[in-house]
Structure formats: C-alpha cells, structure tokens
C-alpha positions in Angstrom: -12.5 9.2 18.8 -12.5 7.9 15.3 -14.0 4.8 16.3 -16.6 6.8 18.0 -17.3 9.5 14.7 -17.2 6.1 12.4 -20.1 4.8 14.5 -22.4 7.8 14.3 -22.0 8.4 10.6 -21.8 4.5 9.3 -23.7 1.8 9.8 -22.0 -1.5 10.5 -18.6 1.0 10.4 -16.7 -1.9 11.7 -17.1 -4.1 8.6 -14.6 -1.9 7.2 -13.9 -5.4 4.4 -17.4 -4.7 3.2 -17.6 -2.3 -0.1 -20.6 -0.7 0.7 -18.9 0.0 4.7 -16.2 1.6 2.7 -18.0 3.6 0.6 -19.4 5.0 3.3 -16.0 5.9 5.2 -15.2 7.7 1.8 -18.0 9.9 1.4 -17.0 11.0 5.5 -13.9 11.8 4.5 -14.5 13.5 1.3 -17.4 15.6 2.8 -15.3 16.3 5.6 -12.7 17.5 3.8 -14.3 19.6 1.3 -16.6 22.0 4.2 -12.6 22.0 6.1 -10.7 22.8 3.0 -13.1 25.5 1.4 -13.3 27.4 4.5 -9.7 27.2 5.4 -9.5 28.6 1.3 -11.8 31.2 1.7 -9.7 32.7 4.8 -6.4 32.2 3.4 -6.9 33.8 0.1 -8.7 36.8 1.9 -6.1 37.2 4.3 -3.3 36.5 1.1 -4.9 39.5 -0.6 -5.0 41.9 1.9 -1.4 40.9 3.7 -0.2 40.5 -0.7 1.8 37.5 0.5 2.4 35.5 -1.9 3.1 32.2 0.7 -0.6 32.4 2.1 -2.1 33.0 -1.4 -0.2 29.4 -2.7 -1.7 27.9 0.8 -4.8 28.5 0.2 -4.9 27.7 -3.5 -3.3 24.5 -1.7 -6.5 24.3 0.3 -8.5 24.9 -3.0 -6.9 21.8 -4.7 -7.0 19.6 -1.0 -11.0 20.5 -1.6 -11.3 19.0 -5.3 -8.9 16.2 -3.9 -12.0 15.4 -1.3 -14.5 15.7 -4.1 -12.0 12.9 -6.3 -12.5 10.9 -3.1 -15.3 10.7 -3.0 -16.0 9.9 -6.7 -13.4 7.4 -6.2 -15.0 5.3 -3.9 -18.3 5.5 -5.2 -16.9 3.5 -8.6 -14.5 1.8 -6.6 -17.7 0.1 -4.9 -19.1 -0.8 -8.3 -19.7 -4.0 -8.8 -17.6 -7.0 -11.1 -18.8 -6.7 -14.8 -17.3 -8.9 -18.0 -14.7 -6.5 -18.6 -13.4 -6.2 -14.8 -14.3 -9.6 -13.3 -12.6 -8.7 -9.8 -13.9 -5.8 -9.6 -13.2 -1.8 -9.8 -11.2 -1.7 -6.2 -8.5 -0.2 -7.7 -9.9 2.8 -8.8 -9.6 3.4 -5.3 -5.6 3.9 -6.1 -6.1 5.6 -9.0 -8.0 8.5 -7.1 -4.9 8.5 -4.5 -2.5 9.3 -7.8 -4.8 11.9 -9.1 -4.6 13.2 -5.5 -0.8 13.3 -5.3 -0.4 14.6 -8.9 -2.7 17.4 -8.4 -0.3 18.0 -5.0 2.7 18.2 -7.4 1.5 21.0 -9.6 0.5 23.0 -6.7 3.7 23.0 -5.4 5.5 23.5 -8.7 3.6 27.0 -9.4 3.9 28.0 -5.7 7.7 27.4 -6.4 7.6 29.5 -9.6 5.4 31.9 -8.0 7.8 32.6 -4.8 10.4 32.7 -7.2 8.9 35.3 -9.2 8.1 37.1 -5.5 12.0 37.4 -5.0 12.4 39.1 -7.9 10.3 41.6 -7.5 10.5 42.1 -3.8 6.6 43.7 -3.0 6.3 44.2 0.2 4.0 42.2 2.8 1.7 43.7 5.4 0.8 41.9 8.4 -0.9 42.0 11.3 -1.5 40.1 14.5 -4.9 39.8 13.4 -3.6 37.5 10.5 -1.5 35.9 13.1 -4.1 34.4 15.0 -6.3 33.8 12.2 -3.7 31.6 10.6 -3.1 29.6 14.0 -6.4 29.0 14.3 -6.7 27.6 10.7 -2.9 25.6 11.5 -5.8 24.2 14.3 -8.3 23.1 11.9 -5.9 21.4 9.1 -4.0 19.6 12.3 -7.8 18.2 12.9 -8.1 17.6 9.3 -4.8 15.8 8.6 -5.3 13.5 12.3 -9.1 12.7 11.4 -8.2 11.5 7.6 -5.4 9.4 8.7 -7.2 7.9 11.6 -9.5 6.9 9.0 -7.1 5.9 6.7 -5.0 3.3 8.9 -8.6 2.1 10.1 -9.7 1.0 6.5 -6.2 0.9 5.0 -6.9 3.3 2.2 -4.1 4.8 0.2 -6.9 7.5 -0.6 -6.9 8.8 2.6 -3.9 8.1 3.0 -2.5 10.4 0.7 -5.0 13.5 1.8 -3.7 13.1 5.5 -0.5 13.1 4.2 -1.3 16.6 2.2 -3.2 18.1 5.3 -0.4 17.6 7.7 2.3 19.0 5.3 -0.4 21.9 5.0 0.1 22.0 8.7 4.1 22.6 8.4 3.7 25.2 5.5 1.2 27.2 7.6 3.3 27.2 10.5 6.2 28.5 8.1 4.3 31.5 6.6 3.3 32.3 10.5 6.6 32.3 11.6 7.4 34.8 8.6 4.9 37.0 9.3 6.0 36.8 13.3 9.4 38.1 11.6 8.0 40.5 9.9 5.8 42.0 12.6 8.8 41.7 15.1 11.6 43.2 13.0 10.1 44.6 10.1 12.4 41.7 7.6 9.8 40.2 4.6 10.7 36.5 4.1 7.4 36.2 2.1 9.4 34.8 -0.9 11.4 32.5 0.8 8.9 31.2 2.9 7.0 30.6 -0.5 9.8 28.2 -1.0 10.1 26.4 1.5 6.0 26.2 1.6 6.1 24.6 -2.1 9.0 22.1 -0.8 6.8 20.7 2.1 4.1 20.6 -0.6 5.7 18.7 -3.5 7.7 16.4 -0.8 4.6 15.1 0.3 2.9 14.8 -3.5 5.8 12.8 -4.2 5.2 10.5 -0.9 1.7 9.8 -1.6 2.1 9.6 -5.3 4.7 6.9 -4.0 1.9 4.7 -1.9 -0.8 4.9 -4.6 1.9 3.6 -7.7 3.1 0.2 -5.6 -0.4 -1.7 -5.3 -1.4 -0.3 -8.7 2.4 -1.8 -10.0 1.9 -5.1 -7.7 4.0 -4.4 -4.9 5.1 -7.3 -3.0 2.4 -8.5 -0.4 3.1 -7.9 3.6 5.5 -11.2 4.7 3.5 -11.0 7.8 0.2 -11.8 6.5 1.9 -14.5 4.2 3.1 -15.9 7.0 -0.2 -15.6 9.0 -1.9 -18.1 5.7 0.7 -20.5 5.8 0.6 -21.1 10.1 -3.0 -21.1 9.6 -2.7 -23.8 6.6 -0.5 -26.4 8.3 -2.6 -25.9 11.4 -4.9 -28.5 9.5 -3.0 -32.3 10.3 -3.2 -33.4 7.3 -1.4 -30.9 5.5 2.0 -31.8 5.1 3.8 -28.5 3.4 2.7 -25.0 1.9 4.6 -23.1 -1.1 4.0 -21.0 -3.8 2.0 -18.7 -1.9 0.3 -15.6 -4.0 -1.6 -13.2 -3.0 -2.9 -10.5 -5.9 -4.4 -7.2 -4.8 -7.1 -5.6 -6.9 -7.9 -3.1 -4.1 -9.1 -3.3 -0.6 -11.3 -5.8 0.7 -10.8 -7.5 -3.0 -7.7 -9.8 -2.0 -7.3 -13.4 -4.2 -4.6 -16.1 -2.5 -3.7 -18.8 -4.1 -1.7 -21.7 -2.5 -0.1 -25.2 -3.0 -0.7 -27.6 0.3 0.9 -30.7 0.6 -0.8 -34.0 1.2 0.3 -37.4 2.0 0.3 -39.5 -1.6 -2.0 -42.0 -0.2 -4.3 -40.2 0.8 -7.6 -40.4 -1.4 -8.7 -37.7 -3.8 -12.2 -37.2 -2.4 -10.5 -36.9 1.8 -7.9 -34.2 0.0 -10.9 -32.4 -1.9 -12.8 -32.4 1.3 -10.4 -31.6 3.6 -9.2 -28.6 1.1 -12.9 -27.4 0.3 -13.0 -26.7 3.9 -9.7 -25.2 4.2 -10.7 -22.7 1.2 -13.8 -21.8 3.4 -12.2 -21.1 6.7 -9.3 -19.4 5.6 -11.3 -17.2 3.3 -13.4 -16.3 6.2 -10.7 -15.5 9.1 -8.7 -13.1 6.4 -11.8 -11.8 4.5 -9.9 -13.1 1.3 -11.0 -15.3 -2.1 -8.6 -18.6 -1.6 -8.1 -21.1 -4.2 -5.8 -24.4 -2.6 -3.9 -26.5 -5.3 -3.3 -30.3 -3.8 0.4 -31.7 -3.9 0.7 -35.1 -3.1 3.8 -36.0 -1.6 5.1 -39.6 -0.9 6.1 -40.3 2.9 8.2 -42.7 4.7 10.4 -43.5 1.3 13.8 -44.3 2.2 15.3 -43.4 -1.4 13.2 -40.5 -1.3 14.2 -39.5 1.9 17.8 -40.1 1.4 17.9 -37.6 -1.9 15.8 -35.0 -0.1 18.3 -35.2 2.6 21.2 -34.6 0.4 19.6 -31.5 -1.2 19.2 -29.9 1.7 22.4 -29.7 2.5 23.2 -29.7 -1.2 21.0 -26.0 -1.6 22.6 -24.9 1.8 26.0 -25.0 0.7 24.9 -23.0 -2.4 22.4 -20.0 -0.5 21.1 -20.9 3.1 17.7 -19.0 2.0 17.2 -21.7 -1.0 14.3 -23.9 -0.2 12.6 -26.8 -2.5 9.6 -28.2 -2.9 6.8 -30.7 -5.3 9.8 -32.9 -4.7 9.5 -36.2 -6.6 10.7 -39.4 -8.2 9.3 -40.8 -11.6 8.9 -43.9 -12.3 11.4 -43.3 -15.3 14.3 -42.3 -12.7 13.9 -38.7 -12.9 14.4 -36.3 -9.7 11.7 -33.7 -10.2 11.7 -30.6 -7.8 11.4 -26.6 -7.9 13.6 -24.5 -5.8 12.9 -21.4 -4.4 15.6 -18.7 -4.9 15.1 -14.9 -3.2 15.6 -12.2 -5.6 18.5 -11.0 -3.3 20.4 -14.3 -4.8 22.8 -12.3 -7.5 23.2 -16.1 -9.4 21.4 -16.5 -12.2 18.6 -19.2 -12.7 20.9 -21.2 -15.2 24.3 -21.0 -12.7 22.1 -21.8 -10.2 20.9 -25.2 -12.1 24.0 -26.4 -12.6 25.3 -26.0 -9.5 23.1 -28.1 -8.0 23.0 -30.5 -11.1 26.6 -31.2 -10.1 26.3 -32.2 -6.5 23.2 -34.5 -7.6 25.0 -36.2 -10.2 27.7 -37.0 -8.2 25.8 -38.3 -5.3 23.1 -40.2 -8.0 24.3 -40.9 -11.3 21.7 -43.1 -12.2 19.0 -40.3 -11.9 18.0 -37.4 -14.4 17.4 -34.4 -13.0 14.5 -32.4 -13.9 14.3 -28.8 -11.8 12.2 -25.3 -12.1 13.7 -22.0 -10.3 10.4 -20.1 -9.0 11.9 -16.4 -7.7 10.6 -15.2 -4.8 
C-alpha cells in the first residue's frame, strides 16, 4: 500500500537515495500529517470542552503539537535537500535529524503539562460528562491516528528517516492514549466512576515515553553512533571479492544524513604489484562499490609482502601470540623494515577492559622472547 501511495504522489519514488526523491517523501508525510492531526485537534478539543475532560483536551493539544511536528518536517527536508556550500561541504543531511529532536522535544513538553495538568485535575476533582456519542467519535479518531501512525512508519522504514520515524512513533502512542481516555469514559458511562485525572496520567506517560524514544533515535547519528556491522560486513565481502585484493581493515563509514554516506577503507595489495595496476584496479573498486551501496568510497592501498618465510613465520607467532591475550584481537599493515623493526597495528574491541599500554606490553613480551633481534614498533586502533 505504501509502495503503491509513494508511486502516485512521487516521481521516481523508488530512488529513495536521491535528495530530491526524499524531499518529496517528506512533504507527503508532513502534508499528510498536518490535514490528519488538525482535524483529529479540532474534534478532540470540541469534544474535551464539552465532556470538561481534562485527558481528551491534553490529546488534542497532543494532536495540535503532532500538526506543527508535520509542518517541522517538512521544513526539515526542504533544507535537508539543500545543496553542499563552503561552510557544509557534505551537505545539510543532517538537518534531517535535527527536525526529528525538535519533534521529540516538542513531545516531551506536551506530556510534562498534560502531567501537571491531570495532576492539578485530581485535586480538584470536576466532574466529566460523557456520552456514547463521544465514544464513537473518539474510536473513530483512534481509527484515523492508527492510519496515521502505520502510513508514517511505512514511510519511514522505506526511506530510513529518523523524521518519520519519530512522528510514527508519536502517532501510535497517540493511539494508546486515546484508547485509555475511551476506556475511562466507558467507565464512567457504565458505572458513573470519573478516572478523568488518572487517565490524564497515564495519557502524559505514553506521551513522554515515546518523546524520550524518538528523542533517543534522532541524538545517535547526530552523536556518530556506530555504523550497522551488517553493512560493514557487506563492503568488506564485496572488496575482497576483487582477486587482487589481499585484506581489508580500518573500515569507516561517517554519516552526515541519509543518502549522504562517505566510507573509507584500507585494501591490501600484493607488494609487487605496480603502482599504476593498484591505482587502476582501486579507481575501479571506488566506482563499483560507490555505485552497489549508493555511498562516496575513498580506498587507501596497503602493500603487503607475500610468500616471505621470516615474515610469515612472525605473523604466525602473533596470531597465536594476540589469541592467547583476547581471541577478538586482530592485526594488520603488518611489516618488516629494513632497519629490523616489526611494524603492525592491532585491532582491540572496546569490550577489551585492558588498556592500550597493558595491552602493548603484553604482546611486546611474547615478541621479544620469540625475536630478540627485532624492535617492535605497534599502534592499538579501537574498534
């Protein structure tokens, strides 16, 4: 169904790396979500006024700021789409983020003065009319915001926007608060007992639980969150699908917003191999790669000497030597100078509670031992 809406409202909606496609996707959402949320207000607060419960008045100020979330959506991806200048040479994808966390702070305060608000409501214990009518009206706006919340988030997943993202997020919540104040006004129909107050409550929970969740998923790519292990692993099969690459390491991958991904990478080449075959073969690499995973890919060029028994020998005893210490420890730009110096970098997780100088001499000893003749020259890159 989503597939099918994206199609009649964007063209080319399945270029969903392109920023212009994307742009696009946000302006559905955000219009969308502004014509939903301003009705659903306009019924709430009507009903909330005539019923005086406080619960459906906070939900449909809730709707209220879910409309000016749409509108910051919007406005979010049109100057997420701008393009680089001098002072932002990748680009303004992130802004894309930042309209998520405006999103889920403007969910906090909502729920914070619907708390204060119910509080206040138990204190002064007015009582709440309803009806059936306000029953049915309420379900059928439950209906709407369940549409809401599903249509956002298939939109969401399909781009992988933290922007919609976080308004599915608020819409389905909205789901579970209106189904709360309905049950209380069921209660109070049925037996006459006026849980307006509480229901408030537990409204304003739902509604600052899910703030804090999307405010949660907007912060990590604006912080640099770690990227998905998957789609590292997905560069580095593709890389040593080439023959002539040897190794991969030191892979990075640096987010400024979607569709704007930059990997960088070091590939390992046989030493006697020329410089113009490596730069060839890794100009193509660069090209492919950047066009299977829609990224920007920079490839540094390691040489690495092959079929060197004293080379081999040491590299043999480190393995086992980094195996005793951590069997997740891994080395690599592993080489011998012509001045007898054992050059490598080893990878340590940040799980490993040793620290980078421990670490050194640990393996410093087991070298030295094995080849005293050698200096040791090594570099701990956390992963």
């Amino acid at each position: 169904m989503i597939d099918f809406i994206a199609r009649q409202f964007i063209k080319d909606s399945e270029n969903i790396n392109d920023v212009k496609v994307r742009t696009q996707y946000g302006y559905l959402s955000g219009g969308v979500g502004i014509a939903v949320n301003v009705l659903l207000c306009c019924v709430k607060m009507f009903i909330g006024y005539i019923s005086g419960s406080i619960a459906i008045i906070g939900d449909a100020v809730h709707n209220l700021a879910d409309a000016g979330a749409s509108v910051i959506t919007i406005f979010g991806y049109q100057l997420s789409a701008k393009p680089a200048d001098p002072e932002h040479p990748f680009g303004h994808g992130r802004i894309e983020y930042v309209a998520g966390l405006i999103i889920a702070a403007a969910i906090l305060i909502i729920g914070v003065e619907l708390m204060r608000s119910s509080v206040e409501k138990l204190l002064t214990a007015e009582p709440m009319e309803a009806s059936l009518e306000v029953v049915i009206i309420l379900t059928i706006s439950l209906a709407l915001q369940l549409l809401l919340g599903l249509f956002n988030r298939g939109l969401g997943e399909k781009i992988d926007s933290p922007a919609m993202l976080a308004a599915a997020t608020d819409s389905l919540s909205d789901c579970v608060a209106t189904f709360v104040v309905i049950l209380c006004l069921i209660v109070n129909l049925v037996m006459g007992l006026d849980y307006d107050g509480y229901a408030g409550i537990v409204v304003a929970l739902f509604i600052m639980h899910s703030g804090w969740g999307a405010a949660k998923d907007t912060l990590q790519p604006l912080l640099g969150q770690a990227p998905d292990p998957e789609f590292v692993r997905s560069i580095t099969r593709r890389v040593l699908e080439e023959p002539e690459i040897i190794g991969v390491h030191d892979v990075i991958v640096h987010n400024y917003g979607p569709g704007r991904i930059f990997v960088s990478l070091h590939a390992e080449v046989p030493a006697n191999m020329t410089l113009l075959d490596a730069h060839g073969i890794i100009d193509k690499l660069e090209q492919a790669i950047g066009d299977e995973f829609k990224v920007s890919m920079t490839v540094h060029i390691d040489p690495m000497v092959e079929n060197d028994p004293v080379q081999n020998e040491i590299k043999n005893k480190l393995y086992h030597v980094l195996a005793s210490i951590d069997p997740l420890f891994t080395f690599h730009d592993f080489h011998l100078t012509a001045s007898g110096c054992i050059v490598f970098d080893v990878a340590v997780p940040y799980s490993c509670k040793l620290g980078d100088e421990r670490v050194v001499c640990m393996i410093e000893e087991d070298i030295h031992q094995a080849y005293p003749q050698y200096q040791l020259k090594i570099r701990i890159d956390r992963l």
